[in-house]
N, C-alpha and C positions, 0 to 999 in steps of 0.2 A: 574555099569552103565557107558555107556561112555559117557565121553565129548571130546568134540572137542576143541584144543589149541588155544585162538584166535590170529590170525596173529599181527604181529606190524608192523606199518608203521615207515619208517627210523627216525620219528623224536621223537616215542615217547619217551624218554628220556626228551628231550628236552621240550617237553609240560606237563609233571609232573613236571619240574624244576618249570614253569612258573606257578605252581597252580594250572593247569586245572584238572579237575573231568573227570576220564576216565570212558566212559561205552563204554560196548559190542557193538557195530552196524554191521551190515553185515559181522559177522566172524570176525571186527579188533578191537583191542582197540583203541578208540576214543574219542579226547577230545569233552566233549558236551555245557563246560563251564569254562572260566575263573573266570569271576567278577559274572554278571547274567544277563540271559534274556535278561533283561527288557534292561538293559546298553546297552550289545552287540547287540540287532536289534537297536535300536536308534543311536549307533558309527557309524554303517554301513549304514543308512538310510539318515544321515546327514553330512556324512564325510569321513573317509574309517577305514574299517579295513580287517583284513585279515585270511584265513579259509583255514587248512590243510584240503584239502577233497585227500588225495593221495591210499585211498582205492580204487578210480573209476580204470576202468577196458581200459585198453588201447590194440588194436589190430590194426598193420599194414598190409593191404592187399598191395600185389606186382606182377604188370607180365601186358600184353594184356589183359587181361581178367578179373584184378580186379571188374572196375565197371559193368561189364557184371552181376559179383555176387551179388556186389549191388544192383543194380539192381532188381535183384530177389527176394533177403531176406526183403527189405526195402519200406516203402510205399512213403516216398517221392522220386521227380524226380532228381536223383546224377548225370543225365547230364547235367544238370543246373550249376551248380560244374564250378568254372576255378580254377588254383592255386590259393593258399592263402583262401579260402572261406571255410567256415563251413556251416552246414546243420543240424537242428533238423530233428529226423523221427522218425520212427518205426519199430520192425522188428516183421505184424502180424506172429499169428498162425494157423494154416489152420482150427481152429472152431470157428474164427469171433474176437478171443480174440490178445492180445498182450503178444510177448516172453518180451520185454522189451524198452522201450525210448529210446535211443543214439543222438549221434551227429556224422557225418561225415565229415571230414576234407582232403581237396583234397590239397596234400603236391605236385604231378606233376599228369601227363596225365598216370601214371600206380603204383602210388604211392597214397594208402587213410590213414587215420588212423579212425578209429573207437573206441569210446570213448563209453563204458557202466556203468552199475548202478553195486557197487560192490556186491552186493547181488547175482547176474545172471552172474557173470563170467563164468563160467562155462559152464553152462544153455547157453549162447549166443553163448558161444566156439561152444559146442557140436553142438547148433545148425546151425551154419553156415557152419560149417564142414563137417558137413551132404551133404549139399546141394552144396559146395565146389567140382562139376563137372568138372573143367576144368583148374584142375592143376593152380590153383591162390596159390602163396606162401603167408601162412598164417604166422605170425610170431604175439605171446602174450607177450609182453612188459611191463603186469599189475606192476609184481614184481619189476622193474626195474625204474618204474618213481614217482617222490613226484610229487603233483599237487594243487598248492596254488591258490587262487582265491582272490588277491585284489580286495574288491569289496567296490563301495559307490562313491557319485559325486567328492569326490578329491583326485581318485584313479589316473587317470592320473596325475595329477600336482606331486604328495606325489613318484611315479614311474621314471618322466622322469630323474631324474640323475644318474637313472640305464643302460638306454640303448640310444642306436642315434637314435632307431626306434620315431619316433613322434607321440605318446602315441596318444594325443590330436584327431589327425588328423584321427586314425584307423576307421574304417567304423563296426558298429553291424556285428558281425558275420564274419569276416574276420582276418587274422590271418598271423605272420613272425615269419619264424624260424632267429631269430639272437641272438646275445651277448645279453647276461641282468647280471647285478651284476659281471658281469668280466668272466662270463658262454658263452662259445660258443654253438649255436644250443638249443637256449632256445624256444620252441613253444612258442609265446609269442600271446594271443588271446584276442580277444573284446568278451568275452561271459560270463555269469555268470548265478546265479540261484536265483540270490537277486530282478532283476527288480530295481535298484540301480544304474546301471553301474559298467564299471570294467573292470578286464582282468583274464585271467586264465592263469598260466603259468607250462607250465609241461617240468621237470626238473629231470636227469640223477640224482640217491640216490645217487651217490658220491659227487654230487654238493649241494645237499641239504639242510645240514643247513647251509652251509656258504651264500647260497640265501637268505632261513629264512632271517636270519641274518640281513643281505643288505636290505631285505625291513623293518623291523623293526625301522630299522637305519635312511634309506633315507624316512621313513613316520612319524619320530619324532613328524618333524613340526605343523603336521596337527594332533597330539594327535593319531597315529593309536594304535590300540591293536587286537592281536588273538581274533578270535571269534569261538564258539567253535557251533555243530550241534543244539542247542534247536536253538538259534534265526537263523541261516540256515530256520529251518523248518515254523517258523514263519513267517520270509521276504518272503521264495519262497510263502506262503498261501496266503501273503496279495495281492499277487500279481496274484495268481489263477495259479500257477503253477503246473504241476500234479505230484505228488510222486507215484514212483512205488511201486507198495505193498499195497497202501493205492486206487490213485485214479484211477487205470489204475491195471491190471492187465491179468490174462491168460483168464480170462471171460468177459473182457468190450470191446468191438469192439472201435478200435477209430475215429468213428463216432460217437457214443454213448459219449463220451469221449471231442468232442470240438476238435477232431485232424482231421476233413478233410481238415485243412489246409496241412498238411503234406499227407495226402493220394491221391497222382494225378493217377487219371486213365487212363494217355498218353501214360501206360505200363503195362506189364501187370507182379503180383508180388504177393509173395504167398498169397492165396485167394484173391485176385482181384476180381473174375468176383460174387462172393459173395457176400463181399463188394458194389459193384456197385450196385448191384442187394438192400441190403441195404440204398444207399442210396437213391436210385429211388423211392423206397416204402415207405422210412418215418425209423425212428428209433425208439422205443418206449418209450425210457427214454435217461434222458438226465443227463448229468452230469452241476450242476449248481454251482455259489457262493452265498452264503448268509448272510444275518445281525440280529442278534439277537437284538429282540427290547423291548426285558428284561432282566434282569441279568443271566447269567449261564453262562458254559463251554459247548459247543456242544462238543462230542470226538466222536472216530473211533466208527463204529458199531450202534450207537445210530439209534434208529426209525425215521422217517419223516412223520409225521402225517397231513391229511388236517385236516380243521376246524368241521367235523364229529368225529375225530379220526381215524378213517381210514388209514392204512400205505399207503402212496405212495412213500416209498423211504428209502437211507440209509445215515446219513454219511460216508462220506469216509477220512477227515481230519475236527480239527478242534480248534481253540485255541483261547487266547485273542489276540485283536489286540495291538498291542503297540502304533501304531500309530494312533490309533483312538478310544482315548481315553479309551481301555481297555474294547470295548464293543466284544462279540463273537460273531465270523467268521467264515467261514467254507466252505466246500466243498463236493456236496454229488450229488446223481442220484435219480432224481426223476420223475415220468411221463412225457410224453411227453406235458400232460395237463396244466403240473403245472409248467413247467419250465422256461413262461416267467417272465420276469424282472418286477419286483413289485408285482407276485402273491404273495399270505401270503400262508404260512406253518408252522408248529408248530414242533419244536423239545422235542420229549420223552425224557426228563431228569429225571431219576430215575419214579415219581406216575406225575410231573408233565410234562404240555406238554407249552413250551415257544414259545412267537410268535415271527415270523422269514420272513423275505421277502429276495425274491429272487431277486440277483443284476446282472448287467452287470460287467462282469471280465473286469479288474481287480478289485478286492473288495478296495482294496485301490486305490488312483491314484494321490497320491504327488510322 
């Protein structure tokens, strides 16, 4: 039988020193835990800590023609774009569904970077490549960068003695390449996957743990510690964030999905005129957050049932809240019928079916 060798990212060494419990995720080994849980979403929620995510997938598009490609592959509008600014989007698939989530980052006026889910490196290589008409120089960076994410409200304060950039003062979604921890050409960004606050910093594997390092050191004061993917998965939940693989994938349209924010039809980009044609008519199911308002764990896959029994639906994610007080949470696609805020639904947990009401995202909102 074959298996596949999983990749290591520069620092694992160094996060086995520190205790963390590596598991598998997206082809790398990955710390998912230092201390637990429960510690690391509340560190983060209340204070900062900090999260090797350096498995994401990093592509520099170059030339006249970059955002022309953009353009094409992606639903949101990347002429909106000046230096320094980030962009969440999408890059649909031509049957309604999504290749994958990213973020695009406009570095100058023929210069992007595109950030992916490690899982789809490849899968988003291949396919933008594809579609890569007009000699744009593609250049995949993934191997080459760690990508740490201080995240939590005293990310900036616990950071500024690292760089002159003025933490504080950075705008959501906006982003300078300067010096950080003694690092020249540190991508230094206001974005994160916590709903927290924070900064994401992607950083040359030579410079690596001497960074680590530096933020460890200069976030002493304020108690920081690594946090490892479980409370990740947790924080982004509470906050209604969509996980690829779970709540968005090659079959969810994102409209279906809560993402016609990001799909502007001022352009026209692959399935477009589908799409449109979609959202004119109505969608049929919707992806919602929800609260369980009896004890269990809702998980992936589980049924969605109305108060017949009846399926109307699926989880798609699902876990305890930490922040609120340990009740279950979730995130799932269910009729179009059933998906305003306060309808009751019942989730199929094993023989029993638990009552559950549908909320406005963010499911948490401290």
């Amino acid at each position: 039988m074959e298996t596949t060798e999983l990749k290591k990212i520069a620092l694992n060494d160094v996060h086995e020193s520190l205790g963390a419990k590596m598991v598998p995720f997206a082809g790398y080994n990955m710390p998912v835990r230092y201390t637990s849980d429960l510690e690391e979403h509340l560190k983060v929620r209340e204070s900062v800590g900090v999260f090797d995510v350096s498995h994401m997938g990093e592509f520099f598009l170059r030339g006249p023609k970059a955002l022309d490609l953009i353009q094409r592959v992606t639903s949101n509008d990347a002429s909106k774009l000046f230096d320094g600014k980030a962009q969440y989007s999408c890059l649909p698939n031509e049957d309604g569904g999504i290749v994958d989530d990213l973020l695009v980052y406009r570095i100058s006026e023929e210069e992007y970077m595109l950030v992916v889910n490690a899982s789809n490196i490849e899968k988003d290589w291949n396919w933008i490549s594809e579609r890569n008409t007009e000699g744009v120089e593609m250049v995949n960076l993934s191997d080459e960068y760690s990508l740490f994410a201080v995240q939590g409200p005293k990310a900036h304060e616990a950071m500024q003695s690292l760089t002159e950039v003025n933490l504080k003062e950075m705008v959501y979604y906006t982003f300078e390449i300067a010096k950080f921890a003694g690092q020249d050409d540190v991508i230094i960004s206001a974005t994160g996957y916590t709903g927290a606050g924070g900064f994401e910093l992607y950083v040359k594997n030579e410079a690596a743990v001497e960074v680590f390092n530096s933020i460890l050191e200069a976030g002493k004061d304020w108690g920081i510690q690594p946090i490892g993917l479980g409370a990740r998965d947790t924080l982004r939940l509470e906050k209604g964030f969509c996980l690829y693989g779970n709540d968005i994938d090659d079959t969810t349209s994102p409209l279906e999905a809560g993402l016609g924010w990001v799909t502007k039809f001022t352009k026209e980009f692959t399935n477009s005129e589908n799409l449109k044609k979609q959202k004119e008519e109505g969608v049929k199911r919707r992806l919602v957050g929800f609260v369980l308002e009896e004890k269990g764990i809702p998980r992936h896959g589980y049924d969605i049932v109305d108060a017949e029994g009846q399926i109307i639906g699926k989880v798609t994610s699902g876990s305890l809240s930490p922040c609120m007080n340990s009740i279950g949470i979730g995130l799932g696609y269910v009729t179009k019928e059933n998906s305003k805020a306060e309808s009751e639904i019942f989730i199929q947990v094993r023989k029993k079916q638990l009552k559950a009401k549908v909320v406005k995202l963010p499911i948490y909102n401290g």
